[in-house]
VOPAGU-2260 file (C-alpha; in pm, 1 decimal, decimal comma):
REM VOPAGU-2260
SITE   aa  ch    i         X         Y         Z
SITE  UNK   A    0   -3275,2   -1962,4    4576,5
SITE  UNK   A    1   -3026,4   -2063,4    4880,3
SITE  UNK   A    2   -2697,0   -1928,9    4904,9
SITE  UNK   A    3   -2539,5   -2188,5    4800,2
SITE  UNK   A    4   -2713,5   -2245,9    4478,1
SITE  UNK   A    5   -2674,8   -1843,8    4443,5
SITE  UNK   A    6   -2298,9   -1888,6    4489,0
SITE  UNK   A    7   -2287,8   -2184,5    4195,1
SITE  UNK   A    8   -2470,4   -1972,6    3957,6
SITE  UNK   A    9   -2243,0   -1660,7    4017,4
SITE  UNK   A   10   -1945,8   -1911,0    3985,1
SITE  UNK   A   11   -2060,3   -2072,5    3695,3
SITE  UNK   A   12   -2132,0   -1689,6    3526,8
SITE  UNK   A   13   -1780,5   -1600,1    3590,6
SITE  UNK   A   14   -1604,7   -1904,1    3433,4
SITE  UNK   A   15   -1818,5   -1910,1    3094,7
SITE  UNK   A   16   -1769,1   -1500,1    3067,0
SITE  UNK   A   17   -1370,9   -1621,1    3111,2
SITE  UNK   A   18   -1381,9   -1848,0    2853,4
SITE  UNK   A   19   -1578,7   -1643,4    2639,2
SITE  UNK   A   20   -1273,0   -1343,0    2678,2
SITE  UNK   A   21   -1046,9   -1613,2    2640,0
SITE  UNK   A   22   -1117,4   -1722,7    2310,5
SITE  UNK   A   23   -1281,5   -1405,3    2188,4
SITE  UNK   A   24   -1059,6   -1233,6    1886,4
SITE  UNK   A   25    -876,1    -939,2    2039,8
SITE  UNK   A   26   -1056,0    -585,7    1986,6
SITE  UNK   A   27    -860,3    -333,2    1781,8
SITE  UNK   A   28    -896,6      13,7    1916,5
SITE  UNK   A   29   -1016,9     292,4    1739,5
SITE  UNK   A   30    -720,3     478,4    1766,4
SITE  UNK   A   31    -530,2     252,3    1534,5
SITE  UNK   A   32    -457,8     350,9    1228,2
SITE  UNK   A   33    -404,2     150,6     910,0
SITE  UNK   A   34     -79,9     163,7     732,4
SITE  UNK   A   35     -12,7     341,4     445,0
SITE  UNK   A   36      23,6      -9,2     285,9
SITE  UNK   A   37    -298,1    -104,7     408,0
SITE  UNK   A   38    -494,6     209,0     237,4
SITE  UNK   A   39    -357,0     122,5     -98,5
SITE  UNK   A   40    -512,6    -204,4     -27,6
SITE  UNK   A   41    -802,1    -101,1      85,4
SITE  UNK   A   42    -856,0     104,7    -247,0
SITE  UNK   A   43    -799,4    -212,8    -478,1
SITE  UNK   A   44    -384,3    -133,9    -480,4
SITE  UNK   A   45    -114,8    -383,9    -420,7
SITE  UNK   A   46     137,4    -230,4    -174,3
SITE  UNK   A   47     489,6    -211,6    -414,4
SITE  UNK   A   48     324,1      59,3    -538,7
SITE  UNK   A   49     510,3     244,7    -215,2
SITE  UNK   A   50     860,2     136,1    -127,7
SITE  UNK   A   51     973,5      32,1     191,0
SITE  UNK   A   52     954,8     276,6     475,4
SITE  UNK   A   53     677,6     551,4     479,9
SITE  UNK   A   54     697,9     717,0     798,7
SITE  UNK   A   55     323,0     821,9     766,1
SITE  UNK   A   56      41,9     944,7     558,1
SITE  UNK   A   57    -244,8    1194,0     590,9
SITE  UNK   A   58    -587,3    1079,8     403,1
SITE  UNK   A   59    -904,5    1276,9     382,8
SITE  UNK   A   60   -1165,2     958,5     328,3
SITE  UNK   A   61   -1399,2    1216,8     229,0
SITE  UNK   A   62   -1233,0    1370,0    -109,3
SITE  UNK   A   63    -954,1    1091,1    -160,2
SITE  UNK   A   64    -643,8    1386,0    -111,2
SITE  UNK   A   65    -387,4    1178,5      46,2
SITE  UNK   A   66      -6,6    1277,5     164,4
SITE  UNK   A   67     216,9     981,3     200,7
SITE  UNK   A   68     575,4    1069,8     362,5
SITE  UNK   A   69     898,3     910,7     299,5
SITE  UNK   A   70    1223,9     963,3     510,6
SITE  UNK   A   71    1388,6    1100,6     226,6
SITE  UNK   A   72    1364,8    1085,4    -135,3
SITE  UNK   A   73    1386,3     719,2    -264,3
SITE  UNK   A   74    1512,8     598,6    -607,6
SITE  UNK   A   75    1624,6     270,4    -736,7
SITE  UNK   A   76    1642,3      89,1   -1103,3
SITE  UNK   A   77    1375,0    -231,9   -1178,8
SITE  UNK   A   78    1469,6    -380,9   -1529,2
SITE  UNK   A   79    1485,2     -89,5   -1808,2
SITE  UNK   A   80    1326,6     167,0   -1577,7
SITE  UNK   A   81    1455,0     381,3   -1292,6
SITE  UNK   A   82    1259,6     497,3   -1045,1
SITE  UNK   A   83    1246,5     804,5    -842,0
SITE  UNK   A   84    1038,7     924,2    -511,4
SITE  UNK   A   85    1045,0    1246,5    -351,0
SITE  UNK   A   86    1009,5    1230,1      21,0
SITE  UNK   A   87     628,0    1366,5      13,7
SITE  UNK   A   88     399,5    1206,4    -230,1
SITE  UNK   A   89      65,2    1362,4    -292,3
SITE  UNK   A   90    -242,5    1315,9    -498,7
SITE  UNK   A   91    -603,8    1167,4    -459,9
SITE  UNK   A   92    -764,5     782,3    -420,0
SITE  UNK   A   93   -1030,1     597,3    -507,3
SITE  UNK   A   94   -1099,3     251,2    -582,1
SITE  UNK   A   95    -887,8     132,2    -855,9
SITE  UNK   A   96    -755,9     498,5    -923,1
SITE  UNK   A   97    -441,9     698,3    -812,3
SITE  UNK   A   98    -478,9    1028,8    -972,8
SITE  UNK   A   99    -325,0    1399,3    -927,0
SITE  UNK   A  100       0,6    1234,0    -861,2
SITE  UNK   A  101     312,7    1442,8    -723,0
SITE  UNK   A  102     622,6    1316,6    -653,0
SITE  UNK   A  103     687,0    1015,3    -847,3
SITE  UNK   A  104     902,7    1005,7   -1143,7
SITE  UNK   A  105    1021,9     737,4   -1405,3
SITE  UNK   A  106    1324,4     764,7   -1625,9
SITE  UNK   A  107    1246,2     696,3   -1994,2
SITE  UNK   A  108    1425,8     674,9   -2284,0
SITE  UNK   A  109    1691,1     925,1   -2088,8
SITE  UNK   A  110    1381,0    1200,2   -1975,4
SITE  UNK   A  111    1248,2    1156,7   -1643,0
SITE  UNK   A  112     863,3    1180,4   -1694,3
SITE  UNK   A  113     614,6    1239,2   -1330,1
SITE  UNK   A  114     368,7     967,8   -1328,2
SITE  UNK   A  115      12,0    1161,8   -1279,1
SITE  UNK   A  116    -249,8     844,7   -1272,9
SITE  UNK   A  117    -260,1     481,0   -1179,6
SITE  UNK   A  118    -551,1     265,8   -1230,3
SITE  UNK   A  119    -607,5     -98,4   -1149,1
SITE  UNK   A  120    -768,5    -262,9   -1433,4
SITE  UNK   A  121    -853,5    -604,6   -1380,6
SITE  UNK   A  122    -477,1    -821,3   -1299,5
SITE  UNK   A  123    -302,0    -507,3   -1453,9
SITE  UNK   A  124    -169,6    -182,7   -1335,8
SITE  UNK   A  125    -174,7     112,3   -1557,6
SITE  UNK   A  126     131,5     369,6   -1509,6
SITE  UNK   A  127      17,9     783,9   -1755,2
SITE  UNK   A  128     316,1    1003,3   -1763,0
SITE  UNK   A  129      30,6    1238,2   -1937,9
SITE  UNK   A  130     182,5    1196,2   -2289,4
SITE  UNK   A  131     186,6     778,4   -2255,0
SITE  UNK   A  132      97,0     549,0   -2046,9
SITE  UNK   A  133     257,2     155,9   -1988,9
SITE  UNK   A  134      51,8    -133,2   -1810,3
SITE  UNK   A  135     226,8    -463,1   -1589,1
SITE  UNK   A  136      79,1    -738,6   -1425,1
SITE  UNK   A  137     -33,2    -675,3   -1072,6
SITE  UNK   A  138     212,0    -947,5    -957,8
SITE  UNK   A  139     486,1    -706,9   -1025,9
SITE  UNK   A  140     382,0    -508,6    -735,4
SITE  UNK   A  141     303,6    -718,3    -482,2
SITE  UNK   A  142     620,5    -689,1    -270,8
SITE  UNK   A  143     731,2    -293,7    -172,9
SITE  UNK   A  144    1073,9    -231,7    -358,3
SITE  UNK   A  145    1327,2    -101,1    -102,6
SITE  UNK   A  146    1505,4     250,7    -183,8
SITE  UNK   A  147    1845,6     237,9    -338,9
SITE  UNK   A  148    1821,0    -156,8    -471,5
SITE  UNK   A  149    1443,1    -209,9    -538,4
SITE  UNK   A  150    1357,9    -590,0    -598,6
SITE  UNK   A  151    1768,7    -667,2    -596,8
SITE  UNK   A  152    1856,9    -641,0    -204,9
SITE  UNK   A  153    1997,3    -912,5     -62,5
SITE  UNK   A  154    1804,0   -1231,0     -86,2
SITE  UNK   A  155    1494,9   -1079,2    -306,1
SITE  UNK   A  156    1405,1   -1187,3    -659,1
SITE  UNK   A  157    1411,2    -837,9    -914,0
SITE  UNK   A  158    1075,9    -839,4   -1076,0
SITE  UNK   A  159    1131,5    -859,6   -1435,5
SITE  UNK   A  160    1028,0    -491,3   -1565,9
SITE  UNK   A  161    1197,3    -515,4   -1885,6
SITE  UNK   A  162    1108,0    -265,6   -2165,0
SITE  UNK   A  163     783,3    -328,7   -2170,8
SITE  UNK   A  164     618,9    -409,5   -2550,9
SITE  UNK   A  165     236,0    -302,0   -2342,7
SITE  UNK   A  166     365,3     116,8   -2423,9
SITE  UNK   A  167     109,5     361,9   -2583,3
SITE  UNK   A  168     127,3     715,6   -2641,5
């Protein structure tokens, strides 16, 4: 090969290998972590299960023990319910399965009752206080509430969590 047909091929190399980078997807580094929104969906979750505003989150993929961390506690009232979240929340994932819960209450009836399990079953979510349990559609969850007005700030809709007739003990 001459020179000059030497210096068209380089040429040529370089301009397809620029396209190629310019129209490639951009690569995500290693280093980047998912949210804490993003793990609940990655185990089957719809992210209103958190409020707005985790700071961060510790997750051994291994055994499921998770840590999710709030500024400060968080607590707000959807429909006949009144929620309450300390600023650490701890317990283990799985697909479909929050279990070991710490650090998320619900006011019932007047008690305030720690919610220690929440499975995904199908288009429902399933909420055990240990002595009962209550289910709601997944579509109830599928926007994060925000601390000290849940679903009523500003412009938002409030999801309708009325007293819900889907209680057992």
């Amino acid at each position: 090969m001459d020179s000059a047909t030497t210096q068209r091929l380089l040429i040529s190399l370089a301009a397809t290998l620029c396209l190629i980078l310019i129209h490639s997807p951009p690569v995500t580094s290693a280093n980047e972590n998912p949210t804490a929104y993003e793990v609940l969906q990655d185990y089957n979750f719809p992210v209103g299960l958190l409020p707005e505003g985790v700071l961060g989150y510790e997750l051994n993929s291994t055994t499921g023990k998770f840590v999710a961390y709030l500024n400060d506690t968080c607590s707000f009232s959807e429909g006949a319910y009144q929620l309450k979240y300390l600023s650490t929340i701890k317990g283990n994932i799985s697909n479909g399965k929050l279990d070991s819960l710490e650090g998320v209450s619900v006011k019932f009836f007047h008690v305030w009752m720690n919610i220690v399990e929440i499975l995904r079953r199908g288009n429902d979510i399933d909420f055990s206080v240990g002595v009962g349990k209550a289910w709601f559609p997944i579509e109830y969850f599928e926007e994060s509430p925000q601390c000290g007005c849940g679903m009523n700030c500003g412009r938002r809709q409030a999801r309708k969590l009325l007293t819900n007739p889907s209680v057992s003990p």
